[in-house]
N, C-alpha and C positions, 0 to 999 in steps of 0.2 A: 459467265463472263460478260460485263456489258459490253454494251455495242458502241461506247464512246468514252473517248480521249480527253481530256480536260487541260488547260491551260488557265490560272487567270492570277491576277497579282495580289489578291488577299483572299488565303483558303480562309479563316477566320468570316470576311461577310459572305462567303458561298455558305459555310455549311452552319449560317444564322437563317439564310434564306432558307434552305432546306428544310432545318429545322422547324422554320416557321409553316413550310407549305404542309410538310407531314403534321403538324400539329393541328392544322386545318380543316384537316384529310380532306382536303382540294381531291383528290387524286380519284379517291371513293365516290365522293358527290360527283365530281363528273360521269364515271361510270355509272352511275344509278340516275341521271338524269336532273342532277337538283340545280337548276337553273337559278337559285338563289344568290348560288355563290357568288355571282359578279357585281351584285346589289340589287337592291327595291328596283331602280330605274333598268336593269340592261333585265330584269327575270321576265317580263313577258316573253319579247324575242330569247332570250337564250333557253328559255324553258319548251321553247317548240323548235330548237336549233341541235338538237341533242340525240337524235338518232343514229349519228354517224356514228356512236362507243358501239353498235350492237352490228355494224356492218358484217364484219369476218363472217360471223354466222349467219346472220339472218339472209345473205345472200346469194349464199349457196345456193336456197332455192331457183335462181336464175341461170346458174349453170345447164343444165339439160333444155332448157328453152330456148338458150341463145346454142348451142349443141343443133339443136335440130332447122334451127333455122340456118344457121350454115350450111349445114349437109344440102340443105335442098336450095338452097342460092349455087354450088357449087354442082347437082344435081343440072341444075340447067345453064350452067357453063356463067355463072356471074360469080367473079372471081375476084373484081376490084369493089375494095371498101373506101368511100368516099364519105366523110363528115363533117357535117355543120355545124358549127357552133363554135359559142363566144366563149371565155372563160375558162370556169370550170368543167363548161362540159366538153371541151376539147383538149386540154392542156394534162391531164393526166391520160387520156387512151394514147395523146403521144407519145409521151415516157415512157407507158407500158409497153407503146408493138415496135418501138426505135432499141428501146432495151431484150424485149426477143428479137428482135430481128424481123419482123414482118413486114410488110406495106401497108400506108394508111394514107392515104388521102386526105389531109387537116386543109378545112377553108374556114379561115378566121379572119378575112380582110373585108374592104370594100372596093379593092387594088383590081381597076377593069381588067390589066392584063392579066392577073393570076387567078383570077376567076373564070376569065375565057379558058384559061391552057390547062384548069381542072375538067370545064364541061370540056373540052377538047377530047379528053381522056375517052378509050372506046366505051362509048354509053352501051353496047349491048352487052358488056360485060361488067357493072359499074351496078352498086347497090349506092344509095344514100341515106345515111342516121344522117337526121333531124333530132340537133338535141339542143333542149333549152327546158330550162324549170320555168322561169317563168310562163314559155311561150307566146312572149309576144317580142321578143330578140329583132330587133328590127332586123339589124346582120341576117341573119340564119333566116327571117321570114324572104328576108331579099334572094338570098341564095337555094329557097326550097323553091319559089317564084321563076327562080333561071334555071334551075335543073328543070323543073317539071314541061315547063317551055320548050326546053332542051330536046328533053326524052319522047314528047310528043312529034314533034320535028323530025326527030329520028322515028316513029314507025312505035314505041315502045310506051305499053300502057306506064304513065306514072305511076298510078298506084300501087301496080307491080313490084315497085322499086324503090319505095320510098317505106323506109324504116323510122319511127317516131320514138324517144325517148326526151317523158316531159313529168310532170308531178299532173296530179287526178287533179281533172275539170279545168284546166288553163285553155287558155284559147284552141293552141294546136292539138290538145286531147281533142277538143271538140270537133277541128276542123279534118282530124285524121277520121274521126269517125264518117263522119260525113260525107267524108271524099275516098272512104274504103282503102287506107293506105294499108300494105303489106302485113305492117306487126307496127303494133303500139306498149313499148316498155313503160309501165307506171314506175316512178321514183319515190320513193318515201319523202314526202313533204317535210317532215323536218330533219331535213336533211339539207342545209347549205351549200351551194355552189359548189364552194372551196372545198368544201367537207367531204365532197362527192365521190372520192377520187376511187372505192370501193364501192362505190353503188350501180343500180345499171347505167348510170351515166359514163362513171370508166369501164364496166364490165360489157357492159353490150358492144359496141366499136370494135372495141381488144378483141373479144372472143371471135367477133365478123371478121378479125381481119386473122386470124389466128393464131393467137397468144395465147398462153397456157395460162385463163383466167382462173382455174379452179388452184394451181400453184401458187396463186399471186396470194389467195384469200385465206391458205394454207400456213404461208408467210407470216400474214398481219395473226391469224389465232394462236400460232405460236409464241408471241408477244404480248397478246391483248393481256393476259393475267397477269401479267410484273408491273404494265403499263395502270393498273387499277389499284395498288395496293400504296396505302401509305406508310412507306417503308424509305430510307434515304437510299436504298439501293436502285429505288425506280428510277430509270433510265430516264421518263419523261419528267418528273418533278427533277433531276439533276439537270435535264437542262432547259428547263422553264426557269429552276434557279440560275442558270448560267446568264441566261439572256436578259433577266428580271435587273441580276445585279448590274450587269453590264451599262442596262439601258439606263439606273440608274446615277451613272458615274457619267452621263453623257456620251458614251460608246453605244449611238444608235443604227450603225449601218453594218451589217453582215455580211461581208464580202466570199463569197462562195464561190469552191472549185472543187471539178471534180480531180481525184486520184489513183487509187487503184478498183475502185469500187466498177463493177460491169455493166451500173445504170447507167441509161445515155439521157441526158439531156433534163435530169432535177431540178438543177436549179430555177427552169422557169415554170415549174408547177411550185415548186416551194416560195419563190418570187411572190406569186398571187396571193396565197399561205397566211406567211406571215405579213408582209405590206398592205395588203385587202382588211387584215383581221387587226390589227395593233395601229396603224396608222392614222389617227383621229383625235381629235379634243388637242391635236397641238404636241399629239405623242406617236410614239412605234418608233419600230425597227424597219429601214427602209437593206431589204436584200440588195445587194450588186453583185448579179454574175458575170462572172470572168471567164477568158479565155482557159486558163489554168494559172496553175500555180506560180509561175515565172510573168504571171502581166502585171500590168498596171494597175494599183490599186489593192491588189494582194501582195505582190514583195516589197510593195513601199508605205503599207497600209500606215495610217497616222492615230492619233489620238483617240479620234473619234470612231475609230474603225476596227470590228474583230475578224479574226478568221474561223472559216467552216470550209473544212476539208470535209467533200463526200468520200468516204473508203479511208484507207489509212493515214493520216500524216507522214507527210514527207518533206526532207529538207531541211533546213535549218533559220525556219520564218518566225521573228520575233517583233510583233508587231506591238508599235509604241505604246498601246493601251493594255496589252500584255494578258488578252484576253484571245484563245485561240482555243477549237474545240474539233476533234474529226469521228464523225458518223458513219462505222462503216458495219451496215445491217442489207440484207436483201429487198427488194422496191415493196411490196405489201408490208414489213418490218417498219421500212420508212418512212411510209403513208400514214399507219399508225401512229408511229411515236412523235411526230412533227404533229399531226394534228392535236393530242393529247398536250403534246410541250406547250405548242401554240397556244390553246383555249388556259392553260397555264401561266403564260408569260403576262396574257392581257388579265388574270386575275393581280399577279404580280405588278405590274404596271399602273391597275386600276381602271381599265376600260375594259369596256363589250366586246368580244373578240367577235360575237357572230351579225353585227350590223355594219352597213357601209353608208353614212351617213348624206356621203360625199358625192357618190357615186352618181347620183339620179339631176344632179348639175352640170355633169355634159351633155349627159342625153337630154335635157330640157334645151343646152344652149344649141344644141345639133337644130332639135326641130323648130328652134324659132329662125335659125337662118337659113331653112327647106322654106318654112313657112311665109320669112321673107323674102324668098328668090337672091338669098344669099350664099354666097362662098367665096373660097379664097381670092374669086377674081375681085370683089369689093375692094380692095384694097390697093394701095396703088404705093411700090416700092420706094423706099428712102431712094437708090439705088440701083443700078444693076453691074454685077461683076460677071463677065462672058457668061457661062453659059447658068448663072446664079442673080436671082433675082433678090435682093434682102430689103426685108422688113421687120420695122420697131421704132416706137415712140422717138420721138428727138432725145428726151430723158434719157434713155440708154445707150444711145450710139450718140451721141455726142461729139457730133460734126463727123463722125465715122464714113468715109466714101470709098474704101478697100474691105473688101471681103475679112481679109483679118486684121484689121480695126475693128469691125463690128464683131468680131468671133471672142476678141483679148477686150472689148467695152463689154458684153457678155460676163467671160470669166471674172471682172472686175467689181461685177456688182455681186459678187456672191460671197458669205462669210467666211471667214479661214476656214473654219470646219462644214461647210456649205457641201451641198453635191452639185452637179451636171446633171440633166437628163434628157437625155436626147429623144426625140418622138420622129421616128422615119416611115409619115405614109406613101409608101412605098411597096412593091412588091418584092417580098419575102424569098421567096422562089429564083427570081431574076437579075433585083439589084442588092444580090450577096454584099458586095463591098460596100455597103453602106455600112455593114457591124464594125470595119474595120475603124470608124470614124470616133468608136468609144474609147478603143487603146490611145487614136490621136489625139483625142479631147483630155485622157486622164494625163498622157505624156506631158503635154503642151501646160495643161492648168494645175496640175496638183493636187487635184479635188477629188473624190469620188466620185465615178461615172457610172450610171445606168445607159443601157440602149433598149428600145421596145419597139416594133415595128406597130402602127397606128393600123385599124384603132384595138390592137389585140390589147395592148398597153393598157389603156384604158378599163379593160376588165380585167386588170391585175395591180399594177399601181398606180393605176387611177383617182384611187379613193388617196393614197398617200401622197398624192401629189399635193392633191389639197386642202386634207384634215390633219395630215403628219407633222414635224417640223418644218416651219416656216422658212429653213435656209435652202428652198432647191434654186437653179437657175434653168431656166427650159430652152432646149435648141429645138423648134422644130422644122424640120423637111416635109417639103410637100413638093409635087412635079405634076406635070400637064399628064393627062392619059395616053397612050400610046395610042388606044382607040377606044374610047367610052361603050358602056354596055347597057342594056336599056334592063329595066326592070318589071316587067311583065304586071300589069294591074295599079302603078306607082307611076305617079308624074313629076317622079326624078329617077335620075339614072343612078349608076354605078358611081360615076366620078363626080355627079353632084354630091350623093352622099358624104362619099369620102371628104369632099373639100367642107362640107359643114362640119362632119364631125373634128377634120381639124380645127376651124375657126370658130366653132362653139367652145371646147376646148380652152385653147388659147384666151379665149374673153375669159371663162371664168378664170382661169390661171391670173390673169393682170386685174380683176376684180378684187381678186385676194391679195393682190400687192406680189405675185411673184415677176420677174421679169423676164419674158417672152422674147423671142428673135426666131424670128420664122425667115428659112433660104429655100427660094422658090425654086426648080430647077427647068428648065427648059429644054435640057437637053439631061437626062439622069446619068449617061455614062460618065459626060463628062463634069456634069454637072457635081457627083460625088468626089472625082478626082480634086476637082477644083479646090472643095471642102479639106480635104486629105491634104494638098498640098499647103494649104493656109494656116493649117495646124502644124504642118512641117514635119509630116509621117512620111517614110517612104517605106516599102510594103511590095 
């Protein structure tokens, strides 16, 4: 039985698509590695991008290693898993230990307060994975920096306690050696970020924090054969065709919710996925997750817009482009078949699916305004509304001096089939009600809305902000520190960082012709309220 539901308004170019991809056998070559397929130009990268088809298996090897290293972390009473990292390497261990039900510790910000209130956490009981393939993750370098800080403060060898998972010879291989950390997990280098989601990158974390990772890997081998055959039954070429046709009919935003399915929290490891992977040369499919099924943006989806139920379809959702699809398989099942569909859609499509082209333009604009002793304070507001500071070119707000003026000159400049995407550097943890601000944005404007808390965003659809299609509008949030945190060996702090990486950001975003409106907040409680209200949400 497959694992999905199909919806779309001409079975005729689905099963021409299909046909095309099995006659391809796309499906095979990817399993066997042939990096050709994408073309001359994308087969170098994609021919060393392609270790993720042999995961299920090859990984097992890691189960009894990460096995023992628990036992004896819990042996001496360390019992909380705390993890660093950007991306990929954080964004699946939390789907896997929020879907068992575990604890895990995710720091993925540069947000001073929610970086204080993890080291806060009891460090004699507190292990830390360090995870980054590259290893030079500014984020993640910052936050092994304040841990280690931390744990010495407290009485407690770092080395002790410091778990490394990085690809062989990067920086922090080196540096872990060096400085005798705990346990060093090597990654299979070709294996991408996003790809990662069965590698030690999501197995090592999950198993620390006590997931039943060898179930997870059990999952995906279950699958991996159907997922390799070019057959029009395969699950992944059906809907690599789904997405393919979709995205060619101009239906490029995937609006996602989960349903009956007992994964928590998919959609923002799928978000990086396909947005990271497809979003380039001016093309992709840009993910929007939703509340459920009944919000914004999924029961009103438009033209441009499909639906992706996680677990069964439900309801009676018939969405204008008449393209709607639900997946409802177990989380290692999933992992698989989205990455196989995905490295499918971007054949379909016509682009790379394992480069991000785009990506290495914030991080450049970040360090040129560390390097100029710049950030958000540089600028100096059109306005200020109570406890909202707003900023943007005259060109946008246009004579705008109310908060929602400049919110509806915003929606104004964006295409009929255009999206929102709101950027809230902010802490995750504490100013919750900032998400609410996406159901206000889709209410209020009609658009498709994204939310991402900064700068995790960034290392998800980051790249699609500004390789994808060209109609986004950007809201972003930024607020003062509650109380800034210093950076151990770095002559910028916590909420320097943060404020560059928002306003590096932002410039490349209005380099590219997108338009920008950044609300400063000075007071974040009420400062979101403010937002909330101006959108004309009540909540």
């Amino acid at each position: 039985m497959s694992p999905i539901d199909f919806g779309y308004p001409s079975p005729a170019e689905f099963d021409d698509e299909v046909r095309d991809l099995v006659t391809a056998h796309v499906a095979s070559r990817i399993s066997v590695g042939d990096g050709t397929l994408w073309g001359d130009a994308a087969a170098p990268e994609a021919s060393r991008r392609l270790g993720w088809v042999d995961l299920p298996t090859s990984s097992t090897g890691l189960l009894a290693e990460i096995a023992e290293l628990r036992a004896e972390l819990l042996a001496e009473g360390v019992d909380i898993v705390t993890l660093a990292g950007m991306g990929g390497s954080s964004l699946a261990p939390e789907v896997i230990c929020a879907t068992a039900g575990v604890p895990l510790e995710v720091v993925d910000t540069t947000d001073s307060g929610q970086i204080a209130e993890a080291i806060g956490t009891d460090l004699s009981r507190t292990v830390l994975v360090v995870s980054s393939k590259s290893g030079s993750t500014v984020e993640t370098d910052s936050h092994r920096r304040a841990f280690s800080s931390a744990f010495e403060a407290a009485g407690i060898d770092p080395a002790s306690r410091i778990v490394v998972v990085t690809d062989p010879g990067s920086p922090l291989h080196e540096l872990a050696l060096e400085l005798g950390y705990r346990r060093v997990f090597l990654a299979d280098p070709e294996v991408g970020g996003r790809y990662s989601a069965l590698s030690a990158f999501g197995l090592v974390p999950s198993g620390l924090a006590g997931a039943d990772i060898g179930a997870l890997l059990a999952e995906a081998q279950e699958i991996a054969p159907a997922l390799a055959l070019d057959e029009p039954t395969n699950p992944a070429i059906q809907l690599g065709a789904f997405l393919g046709v979709a995205h060619a009919r101009d239906t490029e935003k995937l609006v996602v919710a989960a349903t009956s399915s007992p994964i928590v929290g998919f959609g923002a490891w799928l978000e990086q996925l396909v947005a990271e992977s497809t979003g380039k040369d001016g093309e992709g499919i840009l993910p929007v997750v939703v509340e459920g099924i009944d919000a914004p943006g999924f029961v009103d989806a438009g033209a441009d817009a499909m639906l992706l139920f996680i677990g069964r379809a439900e309801g009676e959702h018939q969405p204008m482009s008449g393209f709607a699809c639900a997946v409802d398989a177990p989380l290692g099942a999933q992992f698989l078949l989205w990455e196989y569909a995905t490295a499918i859609t971007g054949y379909s499509i016509g682009i790379n699916p394992f480069d991000q082209p785009d990506v290495e333009a914030a991080k450049a604009g970040a360090r040129e305004m560390l390097d100029g002793g710049l950030g958000t304070g540089a600028e100096r507001p059109a306005f200020t509304h109570g406890a909202v500071a707003v900023f943007g070119p005259p060109e946008l707000l246009d004579g705008a001096d109310t908060l929602e003026d400049a919110l509806r000159a915003l929606a104004d400049s964006a295409e009929e089939y255009g999206y929102v995407a709101i950027q809230a550097y902010l802490d995750r943890t504490s100013d919750t009600r900032a998400a609410l601000i996406r159901q206000a944005a889709a209410l209020r404007t009609g658009l498709q809305t994204t939310f991402g808390f900064g700068p995790r965003y960034l290392h998800s659809t980051g790249q699609y902000h500004k390789g994808g299609h060209p109609n986004g509008v950007f809201l972003q949030i930024t607020a003062d520190s509650r109380a800034d945190l210093l950076i151990p060996g770095r002559d910028f702090t916590f909420g320097q960082l943060q404020a560059a990486q928002a306003a590096g950001d932002a410039r490349v975003l209005r380099e590219r012709r997108r338009p920008v409106l950044r609300l400063h907040l000075t007071d974040r409680a009420q400062g979101i309220e403010q937002i909330l209200a101006a959108f004309g949400f009540e909540a």
